[in-house]
C-alpha positions as CSV (number, residue, x, y, z in Angstrom):
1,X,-22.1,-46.4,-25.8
2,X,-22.1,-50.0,-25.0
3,X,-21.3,-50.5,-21.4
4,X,-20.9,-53.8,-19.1
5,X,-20.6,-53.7,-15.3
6,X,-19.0,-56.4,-13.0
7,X,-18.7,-55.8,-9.3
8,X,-15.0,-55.2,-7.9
9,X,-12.2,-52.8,-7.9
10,X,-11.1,-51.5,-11.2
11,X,-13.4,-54.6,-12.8
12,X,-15.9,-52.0,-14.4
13,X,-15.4,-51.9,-18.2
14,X,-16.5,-50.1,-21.2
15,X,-15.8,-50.1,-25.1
16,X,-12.4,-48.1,-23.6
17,X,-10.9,-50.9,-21.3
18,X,-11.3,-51.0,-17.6
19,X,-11.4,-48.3,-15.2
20,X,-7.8,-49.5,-13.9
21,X,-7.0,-49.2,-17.4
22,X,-8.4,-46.2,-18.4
23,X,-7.0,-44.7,-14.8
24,X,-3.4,-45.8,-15.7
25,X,-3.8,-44.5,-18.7
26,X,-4.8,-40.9,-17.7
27,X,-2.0,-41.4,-15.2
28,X,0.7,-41.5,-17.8
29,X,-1.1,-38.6,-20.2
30,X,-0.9,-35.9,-16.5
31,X,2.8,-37.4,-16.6
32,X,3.4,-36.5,-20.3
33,X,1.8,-33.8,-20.5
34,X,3.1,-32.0,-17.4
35,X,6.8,-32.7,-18.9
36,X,5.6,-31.3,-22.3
37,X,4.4,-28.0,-20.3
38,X,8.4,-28.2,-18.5
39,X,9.7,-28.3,-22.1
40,X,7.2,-25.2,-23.4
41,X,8.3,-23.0,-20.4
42,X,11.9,-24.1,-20.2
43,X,12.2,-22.7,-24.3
44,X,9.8,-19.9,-23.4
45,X,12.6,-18.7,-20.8
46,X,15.9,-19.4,-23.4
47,X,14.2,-17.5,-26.4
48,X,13.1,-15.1,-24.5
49,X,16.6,-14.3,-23.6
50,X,18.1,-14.6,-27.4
51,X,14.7,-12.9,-29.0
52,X,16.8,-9.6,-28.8
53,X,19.3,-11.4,-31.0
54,X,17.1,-12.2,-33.7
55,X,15.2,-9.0,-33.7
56,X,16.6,-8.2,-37.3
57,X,15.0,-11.3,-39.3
58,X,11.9,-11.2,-41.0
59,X,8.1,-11.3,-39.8
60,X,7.5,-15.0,-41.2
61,X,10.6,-16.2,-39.9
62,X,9.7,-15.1,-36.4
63,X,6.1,-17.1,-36.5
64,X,8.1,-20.1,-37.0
65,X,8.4,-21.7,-34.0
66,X,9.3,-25.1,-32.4
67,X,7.1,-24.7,-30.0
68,X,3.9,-25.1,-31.9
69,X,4.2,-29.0,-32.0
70,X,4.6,-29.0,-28.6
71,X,1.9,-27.0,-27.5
72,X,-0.5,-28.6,-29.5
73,X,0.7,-32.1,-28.6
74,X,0.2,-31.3,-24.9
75,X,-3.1,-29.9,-25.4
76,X,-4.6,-33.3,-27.3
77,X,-2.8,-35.1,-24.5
78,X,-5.0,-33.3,-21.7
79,X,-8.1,-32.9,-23.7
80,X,-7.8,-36.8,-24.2
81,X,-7.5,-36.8,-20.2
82,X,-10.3,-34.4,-19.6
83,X,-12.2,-37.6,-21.7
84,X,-11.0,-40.4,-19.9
85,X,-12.5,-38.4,-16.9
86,X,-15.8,-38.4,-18.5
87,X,-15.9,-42.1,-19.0
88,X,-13.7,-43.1,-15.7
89,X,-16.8,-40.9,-14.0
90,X,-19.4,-43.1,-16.1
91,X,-17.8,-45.7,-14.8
92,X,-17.5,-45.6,-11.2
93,X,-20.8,-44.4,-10.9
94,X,-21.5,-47.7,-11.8
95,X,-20.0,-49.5,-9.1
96,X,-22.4,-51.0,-6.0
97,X,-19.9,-51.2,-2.9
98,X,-20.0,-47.6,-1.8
99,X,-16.5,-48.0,-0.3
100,X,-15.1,-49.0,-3.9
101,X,-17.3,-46.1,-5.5
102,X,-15.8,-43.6,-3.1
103,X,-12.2,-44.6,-3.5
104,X,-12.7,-44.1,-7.3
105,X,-14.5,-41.2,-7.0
106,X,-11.1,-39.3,-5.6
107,X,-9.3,-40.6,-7.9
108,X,-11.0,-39.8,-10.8
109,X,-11.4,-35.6,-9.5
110,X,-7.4,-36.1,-8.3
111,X,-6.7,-36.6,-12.2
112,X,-9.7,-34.2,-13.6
113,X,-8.0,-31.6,-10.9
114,X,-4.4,-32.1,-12.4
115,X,-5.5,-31.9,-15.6
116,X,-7.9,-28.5,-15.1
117,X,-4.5,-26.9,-13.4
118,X,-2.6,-28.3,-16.2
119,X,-4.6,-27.1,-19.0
120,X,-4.8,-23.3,-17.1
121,X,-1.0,-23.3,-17.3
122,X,-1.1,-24.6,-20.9
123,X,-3.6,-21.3,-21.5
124,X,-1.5,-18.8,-19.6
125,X,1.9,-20.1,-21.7
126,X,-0.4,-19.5,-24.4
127,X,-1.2,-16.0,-23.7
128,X,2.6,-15.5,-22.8
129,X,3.5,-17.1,-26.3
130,X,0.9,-15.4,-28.5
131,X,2.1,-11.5,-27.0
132,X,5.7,-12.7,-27.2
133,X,5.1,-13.3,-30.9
134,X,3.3,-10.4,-31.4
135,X,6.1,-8.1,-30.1
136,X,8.2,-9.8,-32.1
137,X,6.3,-9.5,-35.4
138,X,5.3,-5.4,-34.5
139,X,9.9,-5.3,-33.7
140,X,10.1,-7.0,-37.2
141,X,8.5,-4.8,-38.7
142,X,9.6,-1.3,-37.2
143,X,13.0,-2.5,-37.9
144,X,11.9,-3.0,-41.5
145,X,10.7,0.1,-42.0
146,X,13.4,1.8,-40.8
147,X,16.1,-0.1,-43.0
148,X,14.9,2.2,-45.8
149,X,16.2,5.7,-43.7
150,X,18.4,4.0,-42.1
151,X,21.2,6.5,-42.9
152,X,19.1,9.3,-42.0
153,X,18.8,8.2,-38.4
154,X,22.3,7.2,-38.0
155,X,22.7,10.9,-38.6
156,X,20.3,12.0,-36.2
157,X,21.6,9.8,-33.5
158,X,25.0,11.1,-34.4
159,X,23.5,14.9,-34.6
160,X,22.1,14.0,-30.6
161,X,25.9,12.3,-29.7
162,X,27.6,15.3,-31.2
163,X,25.0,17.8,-29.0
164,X,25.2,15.2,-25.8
165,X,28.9,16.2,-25.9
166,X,28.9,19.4,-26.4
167,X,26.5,20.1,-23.3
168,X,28.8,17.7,-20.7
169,X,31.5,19.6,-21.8
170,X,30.2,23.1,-21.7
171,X,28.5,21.7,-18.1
172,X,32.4,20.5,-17.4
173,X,33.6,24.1,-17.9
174,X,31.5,25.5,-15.7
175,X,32.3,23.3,-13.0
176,X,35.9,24.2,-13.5
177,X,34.9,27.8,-13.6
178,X,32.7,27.4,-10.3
179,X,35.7,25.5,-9.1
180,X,38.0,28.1,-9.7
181,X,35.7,30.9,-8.3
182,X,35.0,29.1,-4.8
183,X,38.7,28.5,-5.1
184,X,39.7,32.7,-5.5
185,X,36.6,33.7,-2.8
186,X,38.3,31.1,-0.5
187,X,42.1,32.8,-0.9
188,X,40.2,36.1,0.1
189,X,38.7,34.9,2.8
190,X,42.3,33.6,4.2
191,X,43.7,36.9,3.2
192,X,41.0,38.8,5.3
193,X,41.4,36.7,8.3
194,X,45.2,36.9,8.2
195,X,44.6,41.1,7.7
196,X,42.5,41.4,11.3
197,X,44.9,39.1,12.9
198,X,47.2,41.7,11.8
199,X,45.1,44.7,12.8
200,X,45.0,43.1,16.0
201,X,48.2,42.6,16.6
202,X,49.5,45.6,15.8
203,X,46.8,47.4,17.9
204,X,47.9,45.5,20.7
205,X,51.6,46.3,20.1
206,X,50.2,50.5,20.0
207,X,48.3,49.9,23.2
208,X,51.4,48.2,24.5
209,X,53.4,51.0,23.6
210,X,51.1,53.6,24.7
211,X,51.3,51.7,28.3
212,X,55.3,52.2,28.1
213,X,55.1,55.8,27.2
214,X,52.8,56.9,29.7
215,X,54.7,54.9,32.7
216,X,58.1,56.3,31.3
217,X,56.6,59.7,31.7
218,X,55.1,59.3,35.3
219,X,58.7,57.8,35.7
220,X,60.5,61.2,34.2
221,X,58.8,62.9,36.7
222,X,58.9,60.9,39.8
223,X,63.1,61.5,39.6
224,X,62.6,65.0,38.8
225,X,61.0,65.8,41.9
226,X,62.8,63.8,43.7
227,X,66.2,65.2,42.2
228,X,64.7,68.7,43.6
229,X,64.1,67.2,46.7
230,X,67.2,66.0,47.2
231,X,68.8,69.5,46.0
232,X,66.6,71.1,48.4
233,X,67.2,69.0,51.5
234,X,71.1,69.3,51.0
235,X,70.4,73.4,50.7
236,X,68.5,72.7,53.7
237,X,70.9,71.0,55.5
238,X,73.9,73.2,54.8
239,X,71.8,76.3,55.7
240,X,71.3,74.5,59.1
241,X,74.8,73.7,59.3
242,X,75.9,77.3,59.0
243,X,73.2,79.1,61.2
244,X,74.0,76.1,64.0
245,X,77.8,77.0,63.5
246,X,77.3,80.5,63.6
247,X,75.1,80.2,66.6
248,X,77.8,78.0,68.4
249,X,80.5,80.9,68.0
């Protein structure tokens, strides 16, 4: 390549224009190429979300894709960077004032740096795009296959509905019947409880009674005796009486 040198900033030049000029360039590619990327992933994310929709169309139709265009319009735009880096370095190499050179210098690996990140997020959308495809393609084409039976496995999944529903409703009957069996063994409990509180009382009302009884009797005899006491005092008494009066006379 033919090149030319003149001392100053941004002065060096080559076939390819100035190194201002070829900078200012590469400046606007990072800026076009980093919105191209925006649009990629921004479509990624919206037909990601309606690829569910179109699951039923063909194989071909799914490899169609916007998105193509793009991506390869934002990878020319940073390999034609990744160039201008290759000449911008030729060119301030070239320069003599080492203040100058190093001023260049970081620009020039500023842009080559932008454009290496760029063109590893161009390669991982690519990645993302090429396995999105091919699920779509391998969906495609199980959904083909299956429109030839389709009837048959309708009939299955209607054959698993039918026995789904049968289980949850035997599985509801025996709830109910567990239900209903906790249910009876809690009325017997009750009932037993409410039979001892009964056995309890009633052996409280006996002992009660045996209580009564037993005073009653010591009563029974306690006036007996006393009732012959006093039967024998007043025979007591009168006897006195009459051997005192006889005595007297």
């Amino acid at each position: 390549m033919a090149m030319a040198v003149s001392v100053g900033e941004g002065n060096s030049v080559t076939g390819g224009g100035t190194l201002s000029e070829l900078y200012q360039s590469s400046r606007r590619l990072l800026l076009k190429s980093r919105d191209g990327l925006e649009r990629l992933e921004r479509f990624e994310y919206t037909s990601s979300s309606s690829s569910m929709l179109s699951s039923s169309s063909s194989s071909s139709a799914v490899v169609a894709d916007p998105s193509e265009q793009s991506f390869d319009a934002v990878r020319k735009d940073i390999a034609q960077i990744q160039s201008l880096c290759s000449e911008m370095e030729h060119l301030w190499r070239s320069i003599p004032a080492k203040s100058q050179r190093d001023l260049w210098k970081r620009k020039v690996e500023q842009v080559a740096e932008e454009a290496d990140s760029l063109k590893a997020s161009l390669d991982k959308y690519n990645l993302r795009h090429q396995r999105r495809m091919q699920e779509a393609r391998e969906r495609a084409e199980l959904i083909g296959r299956s429109n030839g039976d389709s009837s048959h496995v309708l009939r299955i999944f209607d054959d698993e509905a039918q026995a789904m529903q049968s289980a949850r409703r035997s599985s509801r009957m025996m709830e109910e019947t567990l239900a209903t069996g906790v249910a009876i063994l809690s009325k017997y409990s009750e009932q037993r409880d409410r039979l001892k509180r009964a056995q309890r009382k009633a052996l409280d009302v006996l002992n009660t009674l045996g209580l009564s009884n037993s005073v009653m009797r010591l009563i029974e005899k306690r006036n007996r005796i006393d009732r012959w006491i006093k039967y024998a005092g007043m025979v007591l008494t009168i006897v006195i009486l009459i051997l005192i009066w006889r005595w007297t006379r």
